[in-house]
Residue, then its C-alpha position, 0 to 999 in steps of 0.5 A: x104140534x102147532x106146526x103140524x095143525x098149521x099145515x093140515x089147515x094149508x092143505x085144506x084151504x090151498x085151492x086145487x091145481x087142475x090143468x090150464x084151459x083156453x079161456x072161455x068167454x062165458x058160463x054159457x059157452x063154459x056149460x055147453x062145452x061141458x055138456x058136450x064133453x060129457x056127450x062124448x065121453x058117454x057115446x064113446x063108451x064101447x058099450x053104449x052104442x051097438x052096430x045095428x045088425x042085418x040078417x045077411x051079416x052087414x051092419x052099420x058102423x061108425x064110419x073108417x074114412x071120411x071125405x071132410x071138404x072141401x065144398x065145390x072141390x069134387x066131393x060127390x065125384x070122388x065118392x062116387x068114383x071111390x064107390x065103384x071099388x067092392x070094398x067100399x060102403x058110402x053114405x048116401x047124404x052129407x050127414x053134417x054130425x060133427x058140424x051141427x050142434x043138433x045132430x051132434x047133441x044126438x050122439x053117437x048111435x044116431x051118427x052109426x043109424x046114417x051110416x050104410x050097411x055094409x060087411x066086415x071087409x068093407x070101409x064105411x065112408x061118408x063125406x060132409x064138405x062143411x067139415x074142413x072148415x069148421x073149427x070145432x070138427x077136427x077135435x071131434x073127429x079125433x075124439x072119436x076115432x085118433x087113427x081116422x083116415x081123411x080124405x080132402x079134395x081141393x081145387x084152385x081157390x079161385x076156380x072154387x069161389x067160382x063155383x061156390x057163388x055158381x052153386x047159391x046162385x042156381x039155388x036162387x034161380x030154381x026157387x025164382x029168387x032173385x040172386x046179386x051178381x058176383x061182382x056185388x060179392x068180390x067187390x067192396x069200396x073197390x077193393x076185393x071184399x075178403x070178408x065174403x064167404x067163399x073167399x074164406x073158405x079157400x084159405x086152404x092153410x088157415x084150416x088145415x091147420x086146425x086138423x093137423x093139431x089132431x091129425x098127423x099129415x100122413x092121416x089126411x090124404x089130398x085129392x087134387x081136385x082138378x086133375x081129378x076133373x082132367x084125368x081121374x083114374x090116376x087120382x082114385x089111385x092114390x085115393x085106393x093106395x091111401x085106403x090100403x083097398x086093392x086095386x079093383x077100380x081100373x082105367x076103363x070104369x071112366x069114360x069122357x062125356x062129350x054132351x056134358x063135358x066131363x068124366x062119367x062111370x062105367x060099373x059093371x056095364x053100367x054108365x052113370x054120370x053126376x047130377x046135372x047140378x055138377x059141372x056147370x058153366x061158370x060166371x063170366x068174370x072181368x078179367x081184372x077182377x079175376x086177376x086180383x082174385x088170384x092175387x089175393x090166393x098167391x101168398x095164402x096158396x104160398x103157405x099151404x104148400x109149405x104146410x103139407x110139402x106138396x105143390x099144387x097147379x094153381x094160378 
């Protein structure tokens, strides 16, 4: 009898096993995560959220594709090309739900009221570039959808910091501020200052480890960003294949604009081309600098590669 009282007091006072988590630095950060798990597993209820229905029959839904990065890789382009096909609906904006804690925190009906209207055979897409690179948006993704279709458009890492620093440069202009040269960026102490933004940004396999650890490669489809600059028909082929959409967008839909020297649209006998913020010039850069810059890309492209079997003409 003894023996058994002992045991019921054991049972009583043995602390309770639960599954290990990573360790957390604060009760803060041990608070937000907890709201934000239950965020998610409240807006993920089939029943607390609906499709916001119009009389013609479309409606608004979660997304089925999303276009995750990268920035200054061909986002817009390639939901503008992909939008050409009748089976797709694309958001207008970037929504950035996944990515800010404030829209994030408004759930999932706020996330299904961005997104277009559009018929049952149709596949909603949108795309926010910001997505790739931050670490807390793979899980989320997963967590809402395990079976998303990814889309990620990449260029040359060096092509891109040029074109991430051509980007906040304009910026600047237009707001008459002044803005440093990129040579004040790329170089500290002289020596390549690999803290700098947009350098991180085009450590391509750095991130794309974070999305396999909830995504299988063949749910990532990725966009080779220059070819798709060069000759994008080929591309958007792929892109409708990845989809499973059928073929619908044809050869004939680009055609190449001399004044701006890039490829414009052709849809239904109607040209539009990108947005005059697209395809400018970049920096003139010292060749040496440069250099160093491709440099420093060799090994992490090296890596990349190796990550998703696939071999990319990059210097």
């Amino acid at each position: 009898m003894a023996a058994f009282l002992l045991g019921a007091v054991f049972l009583i006072v043995q602390p309770q096993i639960v599954p290990s988590r990573p360790a957390i630095n604060s009760k803060a950060e041990t608070t937000s995560q907890s709201v934000q798990r239950d965020l998610l597993k409240k807006t993920s209820q089939k029943n607390y959220f609906k499709e916001n229905v119009h009389s013609n029959g479309s409606c608004q839904q979660l997304p089925h594709t999303i276009i995750i990065g990268v920035r200054k890789g061909g986002t817009r382009a390639l939901l503008e090309m992909l939008s050409l096909h009748p089976d797709i609906a694309a958001a207008e904006s970037e929504v950035h739900f996944f990515d800010w804690e404030d829209h994030y925190r408004n759930g999932l009906q706020w996330y299904i009221n961005k997104m277009p209207f559009s018929y049952p055979h149709q596949i909603t897409v949108e795309k926010t570039p910001a997505y790739f690179t931050s670490p807390k948006v793979p899980e989320r993704v997963y967590n809402m959808n395990q079976s998303m279709r990814l889309l990620l458009i990449l260029r040359d890492p060096s092509e891109r910091v040029l074109s991430d620093y051509t980007q906040v440069f304009y910026n600047h202009m237009q707001k008459h501020k002044p803005y440093p040269s990129i040579e004040q960026f790329l170089i500290k102490d002289g020596e390549l200052n690999v803290d700098y933004k947009a350098i991180n940004r085009s450590l391509y396999y750095i991130h794309m480890q974070n999305w396999l650890k909830y995504f299988p490669l063949d749910r990532i489809h990725i966009v080779d960003g220059d070819k798709l600059i060069k000759d994008p028909f080929p591309e958007i082929e792929k892109v409708e294949s990845f989809l499973k959409l059928s073929p619908q967008i044809n050869a004939s839909n680009f055609y190449f604009n001399k004044t701006k020297g890039f490829y414009c649209l052709r849809d239904s006998g109607r040209e539009r081309c990108l947005h005059e913020s697209k395809g400018r010039a970049h920096p003139q850069v010292d060749t040496r600098l440069l250099e160093k810059l491709q440099e420093y890309f060799h090994e992490p492209n090296k890596k990349f590669f190796e990550l998703v079997g696939r071999t990319f003409d990059w210097h």
